[in-house]
C-alpha positions as a printed Julia matrix, in Angstrom:
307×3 Matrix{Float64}:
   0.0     0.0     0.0
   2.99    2.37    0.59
   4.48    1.56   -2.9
   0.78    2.7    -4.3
   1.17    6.39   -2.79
   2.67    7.22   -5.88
  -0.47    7.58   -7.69
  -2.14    9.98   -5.23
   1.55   11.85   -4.81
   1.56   12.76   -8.07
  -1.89   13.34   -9.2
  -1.6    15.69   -5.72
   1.72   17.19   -7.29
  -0.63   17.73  -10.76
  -3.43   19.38   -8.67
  -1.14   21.76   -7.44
   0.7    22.99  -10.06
  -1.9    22.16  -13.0
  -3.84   25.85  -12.22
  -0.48   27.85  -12.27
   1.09   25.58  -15.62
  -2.47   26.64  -17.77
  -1.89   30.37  -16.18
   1.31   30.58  -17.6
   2.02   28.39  -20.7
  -1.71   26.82  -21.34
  -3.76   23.64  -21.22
  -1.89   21.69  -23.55
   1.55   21.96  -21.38
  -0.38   19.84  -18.58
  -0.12   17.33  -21.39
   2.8    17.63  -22.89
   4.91   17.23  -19.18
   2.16   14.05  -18.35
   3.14   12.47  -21.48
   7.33   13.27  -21.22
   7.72   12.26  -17.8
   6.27    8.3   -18.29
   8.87    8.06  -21.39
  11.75    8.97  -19.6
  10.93    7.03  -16.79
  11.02    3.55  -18.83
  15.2     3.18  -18.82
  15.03    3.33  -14.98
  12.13    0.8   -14.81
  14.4    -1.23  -17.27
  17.14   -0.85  -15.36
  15.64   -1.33  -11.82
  12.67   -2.96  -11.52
  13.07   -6.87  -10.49
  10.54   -9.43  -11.47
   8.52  -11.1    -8.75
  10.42  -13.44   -6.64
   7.21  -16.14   -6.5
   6.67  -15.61  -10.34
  10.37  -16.58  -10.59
  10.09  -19.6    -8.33
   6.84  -21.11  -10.42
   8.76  -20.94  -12.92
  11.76  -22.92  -11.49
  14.25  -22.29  -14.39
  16.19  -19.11  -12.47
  17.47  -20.32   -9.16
  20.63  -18.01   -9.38
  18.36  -14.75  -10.12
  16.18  -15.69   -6.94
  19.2   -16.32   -4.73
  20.55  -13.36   -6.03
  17.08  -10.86   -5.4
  16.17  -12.64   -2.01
  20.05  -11.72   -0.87
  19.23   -7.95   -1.89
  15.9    -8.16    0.32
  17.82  -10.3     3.78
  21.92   -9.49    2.8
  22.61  -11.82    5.71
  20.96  -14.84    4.29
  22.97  -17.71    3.1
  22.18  -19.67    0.32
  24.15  -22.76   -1.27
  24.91  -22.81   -5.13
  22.24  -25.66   -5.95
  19.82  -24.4    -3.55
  16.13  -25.1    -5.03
  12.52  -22.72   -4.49
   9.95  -24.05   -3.86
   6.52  -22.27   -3.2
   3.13  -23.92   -1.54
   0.52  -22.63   -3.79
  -2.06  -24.07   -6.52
  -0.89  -23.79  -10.46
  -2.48  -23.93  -13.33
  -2.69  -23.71  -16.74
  -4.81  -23.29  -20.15
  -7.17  -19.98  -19.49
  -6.34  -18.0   -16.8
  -8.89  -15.89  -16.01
 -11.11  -19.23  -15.79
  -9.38  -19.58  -12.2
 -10.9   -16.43  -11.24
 -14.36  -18.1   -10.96
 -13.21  -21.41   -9.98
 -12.02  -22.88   -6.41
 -14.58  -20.81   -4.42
 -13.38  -17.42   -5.97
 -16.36  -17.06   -8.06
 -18.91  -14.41   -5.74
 -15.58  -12.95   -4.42
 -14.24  -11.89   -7.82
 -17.68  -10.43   -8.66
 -17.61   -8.43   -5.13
 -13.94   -7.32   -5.98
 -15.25   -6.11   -9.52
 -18.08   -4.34   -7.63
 -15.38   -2.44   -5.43
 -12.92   -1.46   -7.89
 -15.77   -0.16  -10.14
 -17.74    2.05   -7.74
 -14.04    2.95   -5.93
 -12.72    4.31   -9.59
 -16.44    5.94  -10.14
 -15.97    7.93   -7.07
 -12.09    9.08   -7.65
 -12.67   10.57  -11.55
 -15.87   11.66  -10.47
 -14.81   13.63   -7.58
 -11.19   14.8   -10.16
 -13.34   15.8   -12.65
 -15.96   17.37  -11.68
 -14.97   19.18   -7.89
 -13.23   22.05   -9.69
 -15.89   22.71  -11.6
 -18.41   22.37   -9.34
 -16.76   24.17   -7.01
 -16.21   27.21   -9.1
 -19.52   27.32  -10.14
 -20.19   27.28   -5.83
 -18.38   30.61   -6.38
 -15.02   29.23   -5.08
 -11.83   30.8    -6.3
 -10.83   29.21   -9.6
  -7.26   28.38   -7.85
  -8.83   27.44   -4.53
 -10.83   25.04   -6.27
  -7.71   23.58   -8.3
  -5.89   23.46   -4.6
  -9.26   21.19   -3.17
  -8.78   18.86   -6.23
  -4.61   18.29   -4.63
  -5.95   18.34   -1.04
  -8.11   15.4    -1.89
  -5.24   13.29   -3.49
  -2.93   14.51   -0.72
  -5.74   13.35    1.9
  -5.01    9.54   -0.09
  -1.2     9.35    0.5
  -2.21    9.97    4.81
  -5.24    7.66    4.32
  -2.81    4.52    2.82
  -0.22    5.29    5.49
  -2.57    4.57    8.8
  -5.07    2.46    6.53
  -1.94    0.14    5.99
  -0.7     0.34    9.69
  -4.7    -0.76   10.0
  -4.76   -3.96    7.6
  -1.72   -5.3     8.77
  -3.19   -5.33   12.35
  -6.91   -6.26   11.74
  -7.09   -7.76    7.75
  -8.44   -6.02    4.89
 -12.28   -6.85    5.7
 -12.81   -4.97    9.14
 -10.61   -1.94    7.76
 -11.99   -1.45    4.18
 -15.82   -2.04    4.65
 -15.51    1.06    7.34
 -12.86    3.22    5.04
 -15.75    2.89    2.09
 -18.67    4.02    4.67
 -17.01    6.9     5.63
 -16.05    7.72    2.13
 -19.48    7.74    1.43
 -20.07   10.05    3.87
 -17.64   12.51    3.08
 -18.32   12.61   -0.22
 -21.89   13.25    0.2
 -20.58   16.57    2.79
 -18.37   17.64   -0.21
 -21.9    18.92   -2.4
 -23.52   20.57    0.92
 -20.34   22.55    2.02
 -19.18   23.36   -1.85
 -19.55   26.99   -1.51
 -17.92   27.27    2.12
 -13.91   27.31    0.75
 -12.55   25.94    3.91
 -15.02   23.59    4.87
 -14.68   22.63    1.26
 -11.13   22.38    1.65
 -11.61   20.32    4.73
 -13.99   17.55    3.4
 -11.6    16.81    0.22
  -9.1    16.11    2.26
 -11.02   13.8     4.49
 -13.18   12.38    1.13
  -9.38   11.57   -0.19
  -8.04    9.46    3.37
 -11.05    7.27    2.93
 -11.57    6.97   -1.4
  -8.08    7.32   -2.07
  -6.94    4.85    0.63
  -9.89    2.57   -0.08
  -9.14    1.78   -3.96
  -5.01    1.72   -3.05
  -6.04   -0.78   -0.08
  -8.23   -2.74   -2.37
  -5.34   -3.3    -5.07
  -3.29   -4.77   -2.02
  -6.51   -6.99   -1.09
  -6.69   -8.32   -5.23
  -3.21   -8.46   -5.14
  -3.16  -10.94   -2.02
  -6.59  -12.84   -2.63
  -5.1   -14.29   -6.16
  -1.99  -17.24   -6.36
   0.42  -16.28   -7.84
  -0.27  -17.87  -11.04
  -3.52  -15.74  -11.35
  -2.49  -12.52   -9.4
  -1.41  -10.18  -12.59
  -4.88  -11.89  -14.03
  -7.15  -11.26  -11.21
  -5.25   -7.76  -10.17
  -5.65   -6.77  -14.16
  -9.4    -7.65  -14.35
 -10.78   -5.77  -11.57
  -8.55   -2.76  -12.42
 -10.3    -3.21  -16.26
 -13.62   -3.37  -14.27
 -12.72   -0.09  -11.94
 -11.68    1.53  -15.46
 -15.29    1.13  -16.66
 -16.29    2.88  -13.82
 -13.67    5.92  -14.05
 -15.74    6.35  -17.34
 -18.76    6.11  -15.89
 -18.14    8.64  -12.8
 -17.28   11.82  -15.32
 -19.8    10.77  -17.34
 -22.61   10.52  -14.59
 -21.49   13.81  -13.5
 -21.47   15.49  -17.06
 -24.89   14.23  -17.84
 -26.47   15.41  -14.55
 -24.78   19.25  -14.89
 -26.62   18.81  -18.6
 -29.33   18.49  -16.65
 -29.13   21.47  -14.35
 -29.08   19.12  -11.29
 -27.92   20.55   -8.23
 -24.49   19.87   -6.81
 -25.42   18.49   -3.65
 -27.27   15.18   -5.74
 -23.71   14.58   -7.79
 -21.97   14.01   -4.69
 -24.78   11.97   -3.27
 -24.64    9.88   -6.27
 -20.5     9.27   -5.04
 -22.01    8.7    -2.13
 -23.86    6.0    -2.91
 -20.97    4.46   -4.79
 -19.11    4.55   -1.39
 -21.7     2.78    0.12
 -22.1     0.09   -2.62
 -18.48   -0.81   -1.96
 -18.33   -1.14    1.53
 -21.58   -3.54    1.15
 -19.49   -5.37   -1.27
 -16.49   -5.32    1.32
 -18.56   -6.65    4.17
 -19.5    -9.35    2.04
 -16.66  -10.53    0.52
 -15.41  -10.79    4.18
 -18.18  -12.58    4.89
 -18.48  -15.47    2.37
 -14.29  -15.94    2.57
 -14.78  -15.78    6.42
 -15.1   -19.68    5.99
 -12.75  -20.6     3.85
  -8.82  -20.8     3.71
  -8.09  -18.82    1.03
 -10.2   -15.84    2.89
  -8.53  -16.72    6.76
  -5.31  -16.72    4.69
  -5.74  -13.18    3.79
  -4.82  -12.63    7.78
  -1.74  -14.01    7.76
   0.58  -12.15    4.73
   2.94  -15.3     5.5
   0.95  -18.48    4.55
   2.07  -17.84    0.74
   5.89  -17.92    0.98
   8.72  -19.03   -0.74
  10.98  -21.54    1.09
  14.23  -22.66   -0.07
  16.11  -26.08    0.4
C-alpha cells in the first residue's frame, strides 16, 4: 500500500501545479509534461525494476536470479549454489482468467469487480468534476484547483494509517468502514461546496477514505489471487474499476446537462461509497469460511521456502 502512494503523490503534485502551468504556458503543457515524464521514466524501470520473486520460483528455471534478489531483500541470508525454491501454492494452466471463478473465488471476484468499479467511479468523479463544481459554488478558480490536490494529498495519509490498519486487523474490518465513511464525506463535499474551507476540509477527508480505499483494495486483489492468477485477477478488476472511471465523469457530465444541483452529484459518489463497503462486508463474509479468505490474515501463509 505504501508503494501505491505514488499515484495519489503525483496526481496531488498535478493538482497543485496544474492551475499555475495553464496560467502561464496553457492547457496543452499539462499534457505535454504528463506524457514526457512516463517516457523517460522507462530506462530506470528497465534498469531497476526486479521481477517477482514467487513468479520466478513457479517458474523454477532461475534459481541463481532468486538467490541473487532474495540476498538484496535479507543481505545476511545464506544460500548454497544448488539451492532449489519451492513455493506452496495451486498452479495452473490453459485460461487463466477461468481460475478467477473457480475454487470458491467465483462471488468474491464479482464483489472485488463491484469495489474497484464504484471505488474508480468515485475518484474521476470527484477529479473531474470538484473544480468545476466548485467554481460554479463561487469558489476561487485556484482554490478550487488546490481542493482537487488536497483530496489526493488526503489519499497518500489515508494509505499510510489504513496500511498500519490492515496489517493489524485484515483487509475486511478496515476497508468495509474506510468505504462508509467515504461515502459520507463525499456526500458533505456537495452541501459545504460553496464554504472554501469547509470545502477544503472535506476533500481532504473524502481523499483518506476513497483514495486509501481503492489503493487498499489493489493490495486486497493483489493478495486474494496465487500467484499464477495474481497479474490476471489484479488486471481484471482494475479493467472493471476503469469502466467505472468512465462512468463517474460521465454521470457527473450528464447530470450538470441536466441542471441538477451539486449536492445530488456528490450523493450519487455517495452512494458508490456505500455500494463498496456492502461489497467489502461481504466478501469478508463469504471468505470468512474458507482458507483462502482466513489466509488473507496471515501475509505469510504464501511464501517461498528454499532447500
Amino acid at each position: 500500500m505504501v508503494m501505491f502512494c505514488g499515484f495519489p503523490l503525483g496526481a496531488s503534485f498535478a493538482g497543485f501545479v496544474a492551475g499555475e502551468m495553464i496560467g502561464l504556458y496553457g492547457w496543452r503543457s499539462v499534457l505535454y509534461v504528463g506524457g514526457i515524464l512516463p517516457i523517460a521514466l522507462v530506462p530506470l524501470l528497465l534498469a531497476g525494476l526486479p521481477e517477482s520473486i514467487r513468479h520466478l520460483v513457479l517458474e523454477g528455471t532461475q534459481p541463481r536470479r532468486i538467490r541473487a534478489l532474495s540476498l538484496r531483500i535479507n543481505p545476511t541470508a545464506t544460500y548454497a549454489e544448488d539451492t532449489q525454491f519451492i513455493i506452496s501454492e495451486q498452479h495452473g494452466g490453459g485460461v487463466p482468467v477461468k481460475y478467477l471463478f473457480i475454487d470458491g473465488r467465483a462471488l468474491a471476484t464479482i464483489l472485488l469487480w463491484i469495489i474497484f468499479f464504484m471505488s474508480l467511479l468515485n475518484i474521476f468523479l470527484i477529479n473531474f468534476w470538484l473544480p468545476k463544481l466548485a467554481q460554479d459554488s463561487g469558489v476561487p478558480d485556484k482554490l478550487s484547483h488546490f481542493a482537487t490536490g488536497l483530496f489526493q494529498a488526503g489519499g497518500v495519509a489515508g494509505v499510510l494509517v489504513l496500511g498500519l490498519l490492515v496489517d493489524r486487523f485484515g483487509f475486511y474490518r478496515v476497508l468495509a468502514p474506510t468505504y462508509f465513511l467515504s461515502a459520507v464525506f463525499i456526500g458533505l463535499i456537495g452541501f459545504v461546496a460553496a464554504e472554501p474551507y469547509v470545502l477544503l476540509l472535506a476533500a481532504t477527508l473524502a481523499g483518506v477514505f476513497v483514495i486509501g480505499g481503492q489503493i487498499g483494495a489493489n493490495a486486497l486483489a493483489s493478495t486474494f489471487y496465487p500467484t499464477f492468477i495474481r497479474s490476471t485477477g489484479v488486471g481484471w478488476a482494475l479493467g472493471i474499476g476503469r469502466i467505472g472511471s468512465i462512468a463517474g465523469p460521465f454521470f457527473g457530465g450528464t447530470m450538470i446537462d441536466f441542471k441538477a444541483p451539486v449536492v445530488s452529484i456528490f450523493i450519487l459518489g455517495g452512494v458508490a461509497g456505500l455500494c463498496a463497503a456492502l461489497a467489502v462486508f461481504g466478501m469478508g463474509r463469504t471468505q470468512a469460511a474458507t482458507p483462502l479468505g482466513r489466509g488473507l490474515m496471515s501475509m505469510g501463509d504464501d511464501d517461498c521456502t528454499s532447500g
